[in-house]
C-alpha positions in Angstrom: -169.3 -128.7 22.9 -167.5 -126.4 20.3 -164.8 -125.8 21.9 -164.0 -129.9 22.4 -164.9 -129.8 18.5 -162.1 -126.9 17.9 -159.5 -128.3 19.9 -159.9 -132.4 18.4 -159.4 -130.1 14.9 -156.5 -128.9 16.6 -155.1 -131.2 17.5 -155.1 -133.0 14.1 -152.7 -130.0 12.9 -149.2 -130.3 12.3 -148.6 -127.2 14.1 -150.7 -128.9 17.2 -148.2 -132.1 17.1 -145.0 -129.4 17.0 -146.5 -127.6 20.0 -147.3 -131.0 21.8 -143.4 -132.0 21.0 -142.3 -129.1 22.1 -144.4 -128.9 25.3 -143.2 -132.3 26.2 -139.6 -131.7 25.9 -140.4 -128.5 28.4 -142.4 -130.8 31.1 -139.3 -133.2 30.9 -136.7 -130.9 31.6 -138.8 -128.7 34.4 -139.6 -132.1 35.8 -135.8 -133.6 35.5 -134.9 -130.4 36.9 -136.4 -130.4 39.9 -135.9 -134.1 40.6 -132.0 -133.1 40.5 -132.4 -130.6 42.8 -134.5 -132.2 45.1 -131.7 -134.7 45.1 -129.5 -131.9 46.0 -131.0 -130.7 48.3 -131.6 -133.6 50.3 -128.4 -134.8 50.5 -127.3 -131.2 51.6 -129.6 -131.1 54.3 -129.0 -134.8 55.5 
């Protein structure tokens, strides 16, 4: 139960929102990365 308690105090950080901002700038392009590609790549193979 502490370590829920530690991470909600966390997250109520400005540094926690800057990492969460960041982090979902990174998931969007990994995942719009490989969407592209997967694109690619089907329409190579096909």
């Amino acid at each position: 139960m502490g370590y829920l308690r530690t991470l909600r105090n966390y997250f109520r950080t400005p540094k926690a929102r800057h990492d969460l901002k960041d982090f979902a700038r990174a998931a969007l392009i990994i995942f719009s990365t490989a969407i592209i590609i997967f694109i690619l790549v089907r329409r190579w193979a096909a």
